[in-house]
BAGUTI-740890 format. One line per 3 residues: number of its first residue (from 1); for each residue x, y, z of N, C-alpha, C, O. Coordinates in Angstrom, 3 decimals, decimal comma, m for minus. Layout:
NUM = X/Y/Z/X/Y/Z/X/Y/Z/X/Y/Z  ...
This chain:
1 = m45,635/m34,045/31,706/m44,968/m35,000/30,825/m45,575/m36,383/31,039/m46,024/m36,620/32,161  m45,648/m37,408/30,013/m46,177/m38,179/29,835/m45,271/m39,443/30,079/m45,702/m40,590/29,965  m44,164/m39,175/30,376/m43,345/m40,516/30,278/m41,617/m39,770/31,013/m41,426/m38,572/31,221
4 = m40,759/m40,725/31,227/m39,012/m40,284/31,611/m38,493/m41,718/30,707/m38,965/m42,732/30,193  m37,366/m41,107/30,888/m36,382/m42,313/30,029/m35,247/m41,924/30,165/m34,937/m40,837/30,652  m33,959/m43,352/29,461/m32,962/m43,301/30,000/m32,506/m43,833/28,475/m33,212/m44,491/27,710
7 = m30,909/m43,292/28,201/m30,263/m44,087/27,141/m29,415/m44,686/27,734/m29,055/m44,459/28,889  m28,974/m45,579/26,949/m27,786/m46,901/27,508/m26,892/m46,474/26,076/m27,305/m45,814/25,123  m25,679/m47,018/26,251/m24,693/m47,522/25,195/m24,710/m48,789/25,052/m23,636/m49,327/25,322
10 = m25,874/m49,735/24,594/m26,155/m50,953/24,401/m26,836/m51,096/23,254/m27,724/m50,306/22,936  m26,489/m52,103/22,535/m27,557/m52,447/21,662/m29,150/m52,516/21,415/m29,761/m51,652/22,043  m29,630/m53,035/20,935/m32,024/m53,067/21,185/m31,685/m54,466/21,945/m31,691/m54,471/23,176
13 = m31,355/m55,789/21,135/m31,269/m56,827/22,012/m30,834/m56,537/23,329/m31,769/m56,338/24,105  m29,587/m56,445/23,864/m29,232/m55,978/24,736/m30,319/m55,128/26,061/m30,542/m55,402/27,240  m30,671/m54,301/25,374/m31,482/m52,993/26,225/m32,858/m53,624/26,362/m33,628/m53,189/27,219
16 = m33,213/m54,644/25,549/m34,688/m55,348/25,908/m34,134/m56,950/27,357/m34,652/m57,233/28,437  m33,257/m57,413/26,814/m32,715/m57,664/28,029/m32,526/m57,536/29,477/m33,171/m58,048/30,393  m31,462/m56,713/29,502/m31,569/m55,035/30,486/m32,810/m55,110/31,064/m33,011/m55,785/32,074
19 = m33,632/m54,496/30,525/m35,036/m53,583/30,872/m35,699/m54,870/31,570/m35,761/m54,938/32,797  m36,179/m55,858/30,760/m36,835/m57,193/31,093/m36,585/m57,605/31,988/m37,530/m58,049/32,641  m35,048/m57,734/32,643/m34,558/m58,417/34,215/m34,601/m57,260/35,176/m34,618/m57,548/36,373
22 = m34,620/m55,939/34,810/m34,662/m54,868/35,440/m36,151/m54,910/36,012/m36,217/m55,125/37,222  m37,220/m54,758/35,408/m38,699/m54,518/35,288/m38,947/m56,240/36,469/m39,630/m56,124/37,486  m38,463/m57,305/36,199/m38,446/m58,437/36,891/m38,632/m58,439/38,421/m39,419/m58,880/39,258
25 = m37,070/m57,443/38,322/m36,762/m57,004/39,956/m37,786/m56,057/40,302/m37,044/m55,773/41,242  m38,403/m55,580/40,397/m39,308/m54,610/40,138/m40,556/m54,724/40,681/m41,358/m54,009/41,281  m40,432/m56,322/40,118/m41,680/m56,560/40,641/m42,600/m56,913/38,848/m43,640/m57,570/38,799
28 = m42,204/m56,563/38,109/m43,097/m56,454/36,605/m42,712/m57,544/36,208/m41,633/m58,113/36,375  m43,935/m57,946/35,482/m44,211/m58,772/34,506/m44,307/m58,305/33,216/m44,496/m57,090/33,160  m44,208/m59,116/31,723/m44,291/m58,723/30,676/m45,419/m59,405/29,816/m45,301/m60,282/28,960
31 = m46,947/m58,535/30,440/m47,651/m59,385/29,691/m47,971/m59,628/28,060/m48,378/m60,647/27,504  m47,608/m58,210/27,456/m46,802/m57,740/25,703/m45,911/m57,543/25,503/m45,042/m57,014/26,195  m45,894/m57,943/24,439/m44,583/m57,526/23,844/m44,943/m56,886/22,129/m45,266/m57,751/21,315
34 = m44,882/m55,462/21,649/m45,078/m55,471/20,559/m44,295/m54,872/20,083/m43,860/m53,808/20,524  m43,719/m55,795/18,423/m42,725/m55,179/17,844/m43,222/m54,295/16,861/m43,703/m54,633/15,780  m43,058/m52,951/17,359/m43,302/m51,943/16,224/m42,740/m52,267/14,442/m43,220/m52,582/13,353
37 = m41,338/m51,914/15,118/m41,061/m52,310/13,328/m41,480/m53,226/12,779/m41,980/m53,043/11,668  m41,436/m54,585/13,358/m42,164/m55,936/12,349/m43,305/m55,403/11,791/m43,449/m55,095/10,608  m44,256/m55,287/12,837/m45,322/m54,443/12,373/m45,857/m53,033/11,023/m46,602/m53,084/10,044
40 = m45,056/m51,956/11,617/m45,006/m51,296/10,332/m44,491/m52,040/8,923/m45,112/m51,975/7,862  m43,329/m52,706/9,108/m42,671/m52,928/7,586/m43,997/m53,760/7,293/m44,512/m53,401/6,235  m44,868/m55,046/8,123/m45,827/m56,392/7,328/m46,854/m55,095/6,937/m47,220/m55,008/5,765
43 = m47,226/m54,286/7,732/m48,449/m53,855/7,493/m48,257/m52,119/6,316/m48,996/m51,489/5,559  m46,930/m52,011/6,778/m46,959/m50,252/5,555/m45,439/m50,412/4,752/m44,897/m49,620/3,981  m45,106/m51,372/5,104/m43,898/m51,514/4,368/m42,568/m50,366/4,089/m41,832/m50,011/3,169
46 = m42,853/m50,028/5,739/m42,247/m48,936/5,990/m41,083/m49,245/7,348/m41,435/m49,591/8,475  m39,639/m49,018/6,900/m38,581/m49,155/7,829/m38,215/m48,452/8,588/m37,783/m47,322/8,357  m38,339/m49,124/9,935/m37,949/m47,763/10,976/m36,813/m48,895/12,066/m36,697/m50,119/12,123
49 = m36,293/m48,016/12,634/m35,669/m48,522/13,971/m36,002/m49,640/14,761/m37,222/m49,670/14,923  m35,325/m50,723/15,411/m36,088/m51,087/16,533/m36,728/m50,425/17,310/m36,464/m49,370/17,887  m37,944/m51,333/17,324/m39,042/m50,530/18,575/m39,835/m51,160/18,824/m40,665/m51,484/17,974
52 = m39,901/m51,631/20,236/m40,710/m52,481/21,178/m41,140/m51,671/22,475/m40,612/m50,970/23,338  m42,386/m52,157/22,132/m43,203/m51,604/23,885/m43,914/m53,102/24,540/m44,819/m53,900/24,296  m42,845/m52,854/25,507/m43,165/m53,807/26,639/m44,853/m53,418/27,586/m45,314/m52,301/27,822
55 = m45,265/m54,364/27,839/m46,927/m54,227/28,534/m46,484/m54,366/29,668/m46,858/m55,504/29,955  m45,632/m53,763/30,984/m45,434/m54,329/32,247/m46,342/m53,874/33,246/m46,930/m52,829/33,523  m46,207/m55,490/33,859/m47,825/m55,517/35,061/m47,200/m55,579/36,468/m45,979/m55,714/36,388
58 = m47,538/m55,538/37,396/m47,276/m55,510/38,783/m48,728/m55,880/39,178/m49,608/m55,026/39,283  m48,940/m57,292/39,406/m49,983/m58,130/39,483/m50,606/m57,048/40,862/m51,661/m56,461/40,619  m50,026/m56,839/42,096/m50,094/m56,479/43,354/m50,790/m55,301/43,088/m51,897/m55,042/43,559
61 = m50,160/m54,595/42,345/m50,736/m52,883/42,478/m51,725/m53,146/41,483/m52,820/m52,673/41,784  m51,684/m53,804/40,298/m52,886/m53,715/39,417/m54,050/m54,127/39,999/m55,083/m53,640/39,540  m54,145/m54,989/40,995/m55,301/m55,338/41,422/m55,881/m54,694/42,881/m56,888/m54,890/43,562
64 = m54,664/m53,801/42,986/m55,185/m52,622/44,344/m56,029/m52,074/43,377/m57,253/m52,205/43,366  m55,008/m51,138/42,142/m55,854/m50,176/41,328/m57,175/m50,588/40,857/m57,907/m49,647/40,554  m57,705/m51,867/40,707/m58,749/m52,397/40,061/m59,881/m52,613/41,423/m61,081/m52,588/41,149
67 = m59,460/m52,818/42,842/m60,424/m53,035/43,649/m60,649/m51,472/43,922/m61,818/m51,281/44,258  m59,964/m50,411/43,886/m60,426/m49,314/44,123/m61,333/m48,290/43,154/m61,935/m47,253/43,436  m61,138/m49,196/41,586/m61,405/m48,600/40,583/m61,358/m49,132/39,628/m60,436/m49,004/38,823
70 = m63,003/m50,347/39,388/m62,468/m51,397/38,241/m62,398/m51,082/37,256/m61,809/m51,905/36,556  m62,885/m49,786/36,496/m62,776/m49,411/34,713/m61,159/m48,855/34,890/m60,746/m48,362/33,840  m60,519/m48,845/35,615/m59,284/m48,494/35,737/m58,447/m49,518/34,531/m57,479/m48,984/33,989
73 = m58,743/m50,742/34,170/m58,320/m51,467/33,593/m57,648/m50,821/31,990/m56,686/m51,135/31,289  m58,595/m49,914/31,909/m58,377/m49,316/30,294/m57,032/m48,655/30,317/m56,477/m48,329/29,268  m56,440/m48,428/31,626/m55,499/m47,462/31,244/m54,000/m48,515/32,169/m53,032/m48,052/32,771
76 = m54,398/m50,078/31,916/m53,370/m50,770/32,353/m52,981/m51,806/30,779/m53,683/m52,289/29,890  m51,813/m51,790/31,013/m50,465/m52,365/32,015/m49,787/m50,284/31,568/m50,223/m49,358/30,884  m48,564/m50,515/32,471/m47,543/m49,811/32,037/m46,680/m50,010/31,175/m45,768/m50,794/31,435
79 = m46,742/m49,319/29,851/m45,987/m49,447/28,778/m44,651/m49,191/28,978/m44,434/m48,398/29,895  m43,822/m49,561/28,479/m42,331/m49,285/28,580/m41,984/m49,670/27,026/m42,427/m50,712/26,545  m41,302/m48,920/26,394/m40,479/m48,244/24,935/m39,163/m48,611/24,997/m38,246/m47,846/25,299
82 = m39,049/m49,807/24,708/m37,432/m49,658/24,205/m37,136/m49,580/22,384/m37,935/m49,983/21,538  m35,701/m48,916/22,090/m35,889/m48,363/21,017/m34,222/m47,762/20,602/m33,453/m47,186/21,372  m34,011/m48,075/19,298/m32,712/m48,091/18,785/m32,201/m47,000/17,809/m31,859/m47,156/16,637
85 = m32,223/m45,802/18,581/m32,436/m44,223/17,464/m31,205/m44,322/17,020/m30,970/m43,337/16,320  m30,140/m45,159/17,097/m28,795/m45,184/16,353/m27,842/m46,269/17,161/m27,564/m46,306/18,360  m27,447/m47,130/16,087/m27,221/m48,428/16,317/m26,442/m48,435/16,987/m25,642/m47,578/16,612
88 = m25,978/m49,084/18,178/m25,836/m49,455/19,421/m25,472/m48,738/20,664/m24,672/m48,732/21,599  m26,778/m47,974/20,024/m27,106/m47,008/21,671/m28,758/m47,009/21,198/m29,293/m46,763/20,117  m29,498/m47,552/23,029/m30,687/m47,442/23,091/m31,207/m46,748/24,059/m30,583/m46,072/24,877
91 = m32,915/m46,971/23,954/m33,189/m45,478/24,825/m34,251/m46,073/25,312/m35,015/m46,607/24,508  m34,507/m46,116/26,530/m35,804/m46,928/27,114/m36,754/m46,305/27,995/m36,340/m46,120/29,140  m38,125/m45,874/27,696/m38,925/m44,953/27,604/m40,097/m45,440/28,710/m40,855/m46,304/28,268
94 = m40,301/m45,075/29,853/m41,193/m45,629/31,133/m42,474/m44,580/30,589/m42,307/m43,450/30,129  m43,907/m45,354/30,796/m44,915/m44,386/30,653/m44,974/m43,755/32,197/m44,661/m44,492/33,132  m45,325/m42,568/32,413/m45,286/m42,126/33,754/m47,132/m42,424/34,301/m48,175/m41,874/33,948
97 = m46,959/m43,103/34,902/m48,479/m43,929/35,486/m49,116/m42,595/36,303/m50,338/m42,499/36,420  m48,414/m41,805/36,733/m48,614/m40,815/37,098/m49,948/m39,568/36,275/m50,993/m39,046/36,663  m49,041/m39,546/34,859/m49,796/m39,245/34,127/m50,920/m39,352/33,278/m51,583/m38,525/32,652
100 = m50,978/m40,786/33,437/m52,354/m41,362/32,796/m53,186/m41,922/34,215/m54,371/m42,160/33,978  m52,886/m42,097/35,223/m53,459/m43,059/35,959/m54,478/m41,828/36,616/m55,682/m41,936/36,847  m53,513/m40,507/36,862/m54,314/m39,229/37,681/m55,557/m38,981/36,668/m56,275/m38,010/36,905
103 = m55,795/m39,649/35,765/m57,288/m39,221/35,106/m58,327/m39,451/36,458/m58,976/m38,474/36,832  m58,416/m40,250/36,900/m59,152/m40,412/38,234/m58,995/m39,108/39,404/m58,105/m38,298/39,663  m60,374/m39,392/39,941/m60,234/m38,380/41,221/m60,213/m38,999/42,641/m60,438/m38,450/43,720
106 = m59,749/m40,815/42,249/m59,706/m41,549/43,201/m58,324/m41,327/44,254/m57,351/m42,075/44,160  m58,373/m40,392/45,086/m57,363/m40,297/46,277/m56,731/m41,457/46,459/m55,521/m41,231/46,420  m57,008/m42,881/46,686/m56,839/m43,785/47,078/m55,896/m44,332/45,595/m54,859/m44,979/45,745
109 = m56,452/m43,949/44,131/m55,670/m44,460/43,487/m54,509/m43,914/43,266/m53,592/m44,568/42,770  m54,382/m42,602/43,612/m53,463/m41,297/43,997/m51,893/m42,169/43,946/m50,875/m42,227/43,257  m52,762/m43,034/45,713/m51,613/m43,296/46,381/m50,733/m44,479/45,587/m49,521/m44,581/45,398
112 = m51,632/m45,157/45,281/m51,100/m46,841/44,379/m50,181/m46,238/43,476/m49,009/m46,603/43,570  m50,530/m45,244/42,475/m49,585/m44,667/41,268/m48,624/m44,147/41,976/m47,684/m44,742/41,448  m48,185/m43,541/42,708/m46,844/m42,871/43,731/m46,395/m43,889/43,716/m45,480/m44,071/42,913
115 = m46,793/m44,926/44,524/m45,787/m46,423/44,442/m45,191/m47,278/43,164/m44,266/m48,084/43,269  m45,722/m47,035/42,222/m45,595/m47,836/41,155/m44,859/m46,673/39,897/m44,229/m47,001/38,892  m45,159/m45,429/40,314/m43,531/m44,425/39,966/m42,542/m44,365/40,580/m41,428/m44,116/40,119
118 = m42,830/m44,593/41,746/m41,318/m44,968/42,325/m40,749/m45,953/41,799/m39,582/m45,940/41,405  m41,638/m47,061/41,729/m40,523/m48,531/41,336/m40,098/m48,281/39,975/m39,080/m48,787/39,503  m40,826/m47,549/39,377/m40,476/m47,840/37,817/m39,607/m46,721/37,601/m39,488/m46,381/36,424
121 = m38,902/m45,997/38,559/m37,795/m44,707/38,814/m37,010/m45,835/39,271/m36,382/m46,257/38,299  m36,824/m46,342/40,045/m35,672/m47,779/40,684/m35,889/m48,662/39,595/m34,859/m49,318/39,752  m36,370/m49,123/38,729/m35,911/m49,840/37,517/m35,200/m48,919/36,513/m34,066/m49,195/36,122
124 = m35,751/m48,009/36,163/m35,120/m47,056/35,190/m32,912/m47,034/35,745/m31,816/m47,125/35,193  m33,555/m46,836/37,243/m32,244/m46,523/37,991/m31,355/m47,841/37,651/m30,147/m47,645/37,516  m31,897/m49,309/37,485/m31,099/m50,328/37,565/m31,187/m50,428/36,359/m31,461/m51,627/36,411
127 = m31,198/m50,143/34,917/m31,111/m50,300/33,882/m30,054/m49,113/33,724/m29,262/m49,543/32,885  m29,586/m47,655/34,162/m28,914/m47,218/33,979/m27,427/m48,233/34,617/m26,449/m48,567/33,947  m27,617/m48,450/35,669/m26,440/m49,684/36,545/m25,835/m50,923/35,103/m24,850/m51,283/34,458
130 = m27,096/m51,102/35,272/m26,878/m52,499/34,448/m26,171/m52,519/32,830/m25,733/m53,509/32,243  m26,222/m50,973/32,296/m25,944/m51,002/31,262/m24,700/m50,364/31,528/m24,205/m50,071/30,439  m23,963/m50,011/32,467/m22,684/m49,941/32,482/m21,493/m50,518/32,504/m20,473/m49,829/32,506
């Protein structure tokens, strides 16, 4: 699997909130932010749900992963999906770094991605907290 996630009984504002001070503690930064829907409706004029994918960085581990493996870059930041499949309940979608990062046969980067699924399992965990 390519990703885990969690729903809240919160609104999209709300759950981008949430996620943002969650991902904070974490240790993440938000170096994107892209709004899907704005996007589809300017560009296909097509209406969908809220939907934002957050770009979150962890300055620390990104630049382990990059001294051990600088084309590693292509497959950074960690995306995170928040998203409003029915109005005011959201669902917030972690990419599993696990799964894209193991393209490598770097042992060493092995270890960096274990750490940086864990944290982003303890954010997921404090966004379930937080939205209660």
């Amino acid at each position: 699997m390519y990703s885990f996630s969690v729903e809240i009984d919160k609104p999209f504002d709300q759950a981008i909130e949430i996620t943002t001070e969650a991902l904070k503690q974490g240790g993440f930064g938000i170096l994107t932010e892209i709004d899907v829907k704005a996007t589809l409706k300017k560009k296909l004029d097509v209406d969908k749900p809220p939907y934002k994918i957050l770009g979150a960085c962890n300055p620390g581990f990104a630049n382990r992963a990059l001294d051990l493996e600088p084309d590693i870059g292509v497959l950074l930041p960690c995306n995170v999906v928040v998203t409003e499949p029915v109005p005011g309940k959201s669902k917030v979608i972690f990419m599993d770094p696990e799964a894209v990062l193991n393209l490598t046969d770097n042992k060493e980067v092995h270890a960096v991605v274990a750490e940086v699924r864990a944290i982003l399992e303890k954010v997921r965990d404090t966004v379930t907290e937080a939205a209660k």
